[in-house]
C-alpha positions as CSV (number, residue, x, y, z in Angstrom):
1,X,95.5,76.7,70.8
2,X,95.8,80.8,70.8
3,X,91.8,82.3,71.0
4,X,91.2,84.8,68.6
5,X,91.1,88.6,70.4
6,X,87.9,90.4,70.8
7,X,86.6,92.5,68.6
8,X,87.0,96.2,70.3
9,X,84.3,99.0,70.3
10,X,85.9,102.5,71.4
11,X,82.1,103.6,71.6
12,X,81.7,100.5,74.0
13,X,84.1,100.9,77.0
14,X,86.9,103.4,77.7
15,X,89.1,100.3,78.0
16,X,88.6,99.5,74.3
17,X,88.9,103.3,73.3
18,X,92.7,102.6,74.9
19,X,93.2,99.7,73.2
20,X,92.1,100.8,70.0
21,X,94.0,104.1,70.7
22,X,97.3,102.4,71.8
23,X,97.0,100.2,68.7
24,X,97.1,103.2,66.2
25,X,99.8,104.8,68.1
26,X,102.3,102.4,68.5
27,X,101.4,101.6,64.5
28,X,101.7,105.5,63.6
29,X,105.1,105.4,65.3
30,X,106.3,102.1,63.8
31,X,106.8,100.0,66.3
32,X,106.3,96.7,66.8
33,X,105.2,95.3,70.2
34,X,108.6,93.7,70.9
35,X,110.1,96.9,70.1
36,X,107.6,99.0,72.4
37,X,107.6,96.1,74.9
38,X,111.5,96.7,75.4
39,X,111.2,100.6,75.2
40,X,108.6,100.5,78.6
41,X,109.6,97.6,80.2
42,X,106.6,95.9,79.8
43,X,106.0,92.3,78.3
44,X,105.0,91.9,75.2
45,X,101.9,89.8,76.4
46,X,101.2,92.6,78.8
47,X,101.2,95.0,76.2
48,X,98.5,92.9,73.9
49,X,96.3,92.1,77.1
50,X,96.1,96.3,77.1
51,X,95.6,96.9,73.4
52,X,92.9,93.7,73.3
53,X,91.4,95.4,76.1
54,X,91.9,91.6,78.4
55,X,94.4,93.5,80.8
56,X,94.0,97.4,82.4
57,X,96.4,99.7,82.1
58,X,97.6,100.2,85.2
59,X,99.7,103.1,86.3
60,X,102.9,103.7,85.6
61,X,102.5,102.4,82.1
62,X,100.4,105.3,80.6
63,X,103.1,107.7,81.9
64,X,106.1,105.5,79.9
65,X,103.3,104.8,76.6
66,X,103.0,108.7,76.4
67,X,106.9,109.0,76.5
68,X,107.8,106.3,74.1
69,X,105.4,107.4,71.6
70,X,105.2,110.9,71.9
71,X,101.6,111.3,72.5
72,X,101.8,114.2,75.4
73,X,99.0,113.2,78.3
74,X,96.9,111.4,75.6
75,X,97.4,107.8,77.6
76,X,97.5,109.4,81.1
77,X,94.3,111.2,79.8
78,X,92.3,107.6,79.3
79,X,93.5,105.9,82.2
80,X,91.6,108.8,83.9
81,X,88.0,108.1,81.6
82,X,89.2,104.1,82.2
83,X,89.3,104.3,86.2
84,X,86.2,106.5,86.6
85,X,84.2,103.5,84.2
86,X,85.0,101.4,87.2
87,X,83.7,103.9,89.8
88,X,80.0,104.7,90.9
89,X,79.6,107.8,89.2
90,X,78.7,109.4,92.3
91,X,82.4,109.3,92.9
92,X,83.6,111.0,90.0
93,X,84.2,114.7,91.7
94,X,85.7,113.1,94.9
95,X,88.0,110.9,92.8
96,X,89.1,113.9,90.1
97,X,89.6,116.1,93.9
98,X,91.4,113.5,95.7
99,X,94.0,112.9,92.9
100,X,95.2,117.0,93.6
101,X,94.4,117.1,97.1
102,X,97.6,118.4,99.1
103,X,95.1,117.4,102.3
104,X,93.2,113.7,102.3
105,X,91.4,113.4,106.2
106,X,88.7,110.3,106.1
107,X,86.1,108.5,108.9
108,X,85.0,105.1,108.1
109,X,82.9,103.8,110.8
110,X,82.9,100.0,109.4
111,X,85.0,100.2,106.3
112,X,88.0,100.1,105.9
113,X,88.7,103.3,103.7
114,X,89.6,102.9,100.0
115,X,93.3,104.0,100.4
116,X,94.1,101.8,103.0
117,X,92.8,98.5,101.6
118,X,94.3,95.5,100.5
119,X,93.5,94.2,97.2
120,X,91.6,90.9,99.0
121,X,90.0,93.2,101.0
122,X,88.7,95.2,98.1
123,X,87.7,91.7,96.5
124,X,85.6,90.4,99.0
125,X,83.5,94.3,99.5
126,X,83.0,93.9,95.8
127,X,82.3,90.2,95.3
128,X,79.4,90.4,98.6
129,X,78.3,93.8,97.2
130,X,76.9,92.1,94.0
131,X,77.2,88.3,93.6
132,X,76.3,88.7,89.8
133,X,79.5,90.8,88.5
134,X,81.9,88.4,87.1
135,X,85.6,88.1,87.6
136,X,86.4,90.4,85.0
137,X,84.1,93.2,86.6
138,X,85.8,92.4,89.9
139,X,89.4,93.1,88.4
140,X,88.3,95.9,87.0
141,X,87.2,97.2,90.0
142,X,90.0,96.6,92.1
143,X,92.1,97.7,90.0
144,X,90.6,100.9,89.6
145,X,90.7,101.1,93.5
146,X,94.4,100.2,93.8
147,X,95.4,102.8,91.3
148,X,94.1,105.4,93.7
149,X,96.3,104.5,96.0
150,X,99.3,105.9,93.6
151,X,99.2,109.1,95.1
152,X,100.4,108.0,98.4
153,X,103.6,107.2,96.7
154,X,104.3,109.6,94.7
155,X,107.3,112.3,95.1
156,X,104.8,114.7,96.7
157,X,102.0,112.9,98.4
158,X,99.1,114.5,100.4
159,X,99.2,114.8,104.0
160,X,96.6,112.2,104.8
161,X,94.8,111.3,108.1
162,X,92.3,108.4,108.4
163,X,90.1,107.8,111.4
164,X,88.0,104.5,111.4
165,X,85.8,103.1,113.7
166,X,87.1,100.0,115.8
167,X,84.1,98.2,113.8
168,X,86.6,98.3,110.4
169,X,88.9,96.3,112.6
170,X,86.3,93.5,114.0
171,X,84.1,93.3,110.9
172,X,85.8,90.3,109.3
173,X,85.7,90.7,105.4
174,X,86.7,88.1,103.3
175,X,87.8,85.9,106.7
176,X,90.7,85.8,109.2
177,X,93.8,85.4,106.6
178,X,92.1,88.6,104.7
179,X,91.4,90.7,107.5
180,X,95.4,89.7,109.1
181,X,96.9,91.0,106.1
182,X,94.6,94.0,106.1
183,X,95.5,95.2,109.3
184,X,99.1,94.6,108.6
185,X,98.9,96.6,106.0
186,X,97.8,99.6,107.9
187,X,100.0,99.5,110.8
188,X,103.1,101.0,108.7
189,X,100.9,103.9,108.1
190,X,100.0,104.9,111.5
191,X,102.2,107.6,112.1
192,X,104.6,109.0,109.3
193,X,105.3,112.0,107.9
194,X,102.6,112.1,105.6
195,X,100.2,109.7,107.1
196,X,98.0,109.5,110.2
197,X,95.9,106.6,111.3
198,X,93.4,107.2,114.8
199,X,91.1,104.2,115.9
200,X,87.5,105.3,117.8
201,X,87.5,102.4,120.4
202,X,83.7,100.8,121.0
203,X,84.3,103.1,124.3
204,X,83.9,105.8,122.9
205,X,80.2,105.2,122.3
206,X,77.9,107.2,120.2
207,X,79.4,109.7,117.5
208,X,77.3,111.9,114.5
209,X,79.6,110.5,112.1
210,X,79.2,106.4,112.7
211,X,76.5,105.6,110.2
212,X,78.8,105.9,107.1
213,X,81.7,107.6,105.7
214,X,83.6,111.3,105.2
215,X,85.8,112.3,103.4
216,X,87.8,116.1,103.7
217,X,89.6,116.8,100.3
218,X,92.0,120.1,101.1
219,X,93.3,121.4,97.5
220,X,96.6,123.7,97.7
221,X,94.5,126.7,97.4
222,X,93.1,125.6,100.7
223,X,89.7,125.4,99.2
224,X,88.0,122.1,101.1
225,X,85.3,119.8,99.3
226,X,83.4,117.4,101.5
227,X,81.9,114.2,100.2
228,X,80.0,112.5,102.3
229,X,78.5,108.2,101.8
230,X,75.8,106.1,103.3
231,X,74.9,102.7,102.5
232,X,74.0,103.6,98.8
233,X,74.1,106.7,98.5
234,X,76.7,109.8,98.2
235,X,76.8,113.7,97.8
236,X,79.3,116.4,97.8
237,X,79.7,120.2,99.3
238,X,81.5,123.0,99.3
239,X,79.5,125.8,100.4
240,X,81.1,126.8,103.5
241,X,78.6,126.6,106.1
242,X,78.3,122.4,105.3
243,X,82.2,122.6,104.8
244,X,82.6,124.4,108.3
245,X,80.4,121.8,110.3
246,X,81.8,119.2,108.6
247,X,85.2,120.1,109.5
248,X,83.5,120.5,113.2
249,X,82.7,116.9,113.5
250,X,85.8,115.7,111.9
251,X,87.9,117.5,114.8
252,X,85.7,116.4,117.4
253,X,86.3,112.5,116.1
254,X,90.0,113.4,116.7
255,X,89.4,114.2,120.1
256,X,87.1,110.9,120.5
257,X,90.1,108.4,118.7
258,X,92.9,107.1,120.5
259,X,96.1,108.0,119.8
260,X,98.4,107.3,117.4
261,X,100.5,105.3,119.5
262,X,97.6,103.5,121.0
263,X,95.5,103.0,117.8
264,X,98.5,100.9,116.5
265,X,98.5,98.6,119.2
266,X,94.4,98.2,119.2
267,X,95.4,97.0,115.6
268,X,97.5,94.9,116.1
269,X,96.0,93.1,119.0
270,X,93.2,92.8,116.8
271,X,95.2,91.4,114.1
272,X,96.1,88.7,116.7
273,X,92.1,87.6,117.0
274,X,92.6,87.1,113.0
275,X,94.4,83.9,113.6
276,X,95.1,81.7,110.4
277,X,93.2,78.7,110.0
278,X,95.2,74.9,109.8
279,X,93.3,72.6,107.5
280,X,92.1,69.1,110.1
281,X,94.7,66.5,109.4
282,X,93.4,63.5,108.2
C-alpha cells in the first residue's frame, strides 16, 4: 500500500521550501522524474524522497539539479538555508567561514571534531545529547554534519590540522564497534598533504584549552575568525587581540601533542582496546 506524501509548507522548513522549489522547476522545464532521474543519476525514488521533503538533499545533487534545469546556484543556494536548519544557530558564522576557509586548525579536548567523525559517531553524540528528537531529527542532523565534511574532498581543499585530546580517543561513544571504526577512520588523515592530526597524551597534563573546543578558520585573504564552544554554549572573534592569543594557545598545544608519527600509533593502539564484542554462544 503506497502512503500518501505529506503535505509541504515552504514557510515551514527549508527542506520543504526545496521540495516545493524542485517540484516547480523540474515541472517549468518539463521533465518528468524518470527523465530528471536519468539526467542526474539519481533514482527516481530518491528524487521524490527530496521533492516530498522524506530524504535531504545531499551534496553533489544540488550541484547536477542546478545544471539539468538551468536554475544557476538556486539549489546549491537552499542546501545552504537546509544544512544551517540542522545546525545550532550559534554555528551559523563558523559553518558559512569554514566552507571558504583555505586554513581549518581545531582542538577538541573530548570530542571528536565534526570533520573527522563517523556517521555512528555523530549518531550516538546526537541521540545522548537529546533522547527526545526522533529518527528523522537524527538524520537530519547527521546529515547536515556529513555534508561538511565535502570540503575535504573537493579539488581544492583547505589545509586542515586537528589536535584532540587523548580523552576523544578513550571516551567510548556509541560503544567499542563505534569508537573502532572512528578511530580507523582518522588514522588515514594523520599526515597528508592537506591534513594534520596531533594527539595531547594524558602526560601532558593541564592545558588552557581542555575544557572545550577551538576552532581557527584562515580565509585566503589571511583574515582569521576564531570560534570558540563549551558545553552549551559558543561565540566568535575576530578582533585581533582575541585572534592573536588565540592563535598563542593553539601553537603552544602543538608544542604539547605528540607527533604526527606518534599520535598515529597512540590511535591505533587505542583502537586495539575497542575490541568487538562476540555474542555468548548458547
Amino acid at each position: 500500500m503506497t502512503h500518501p506524501a505529506r503535505e509541504l509548507d515552504p514557510a515551514r522548513s527549508a527542506r520543504d521550501l526545496y521540495g516545493v522549489e524542485l517540484r516547480r522547476q523540474r515541472q517549468l522545464a518539463g521533465l518528468s522524474l524518470d527523465r530528471l532521474s536519468d539526467i542526474v543519476n539519481y533514482s527516481k525514488t530518491h528524487l521524490h524522497g527530496v521533492e516530498t521533503g522524506e530524504r535531504l538533499p545531499l551534496p553533489p545533487i544540488s550541484e547536477k539539479l542546478d545544471v539539468a534545469l538551468g536554475t544557476g546556484e538556486l539549489f546549491q543556494g537552499l542546501w545552504g538555508v537546509v544544512k544551517r536548519e540542522h545546525t545550532p544557530r550559534r554555528f551559523d558564522l563558523c559553518l558559512e567561514l569554514e566552507a571558504r576557509a583555505a586554513r581549518i586548525q581545531e582542538f577538541g579536548a573530548s570530542v571528536i571534531p565534526g570533520l573527522l567523525q563517523t556517521p555512528a559517531y555523530m549518531r550516538a553524540l546526537f541521540v545522548k545529547g537529546d533522547p527526545g528528537m526522533s529518527p528523522r531529527e537524527i538524520d537530519g542532523l547527521v546529515a547536515a554534519r556529513m555534508s561538511r565534511q565535502e570540503i575535504l574532498r573537493g579539488d581544492n581543499p583547505p589545509g586542515a590540522w586537528w589536535i584532540l585530546g587523548e580523552a576523544t580517543l578513550r571516551q567510548a561513544v556509541g560503544g567499542p564497534a563505534v569508537m573502532r571504526e572512528q578511530l580507523a577512520a582518522m588514522l588515514p588523515l594523520v599526515e597528508t598533504r592537506h591534513t594534520t592530526i596531533q594527539v595531547v597524551p594524558f602526560e601532558a597534563g593541564a592545558c588552557t584549552l581542555m575544557n572545550g573546543t577551538l576552532i581557527l578558520l584562515t580565509l585566503p585573504d589571511n583574515s582569521t575568525t576564531v570560534y570558540q564552544e563549551g558545553p552549551r554554549n559558543g561565540e566568535t572573534f575576530d578582533d585581533r587581540e582575541t585572534v592573536t592569543q588565540r592563535v598563542r594557545e593553539y601553537d603552544l598545544m602543538k608544542a604539547s601533542a605528540l607527533p604526527p608519527t606518534e599520535s598515529a600509533e597512540l590511535i591505533e593502539a587505542t583502537m586495539e582496546t575497542y575490541e568487538p564484542c562476540e555474542s555468548p554462544r548458547t
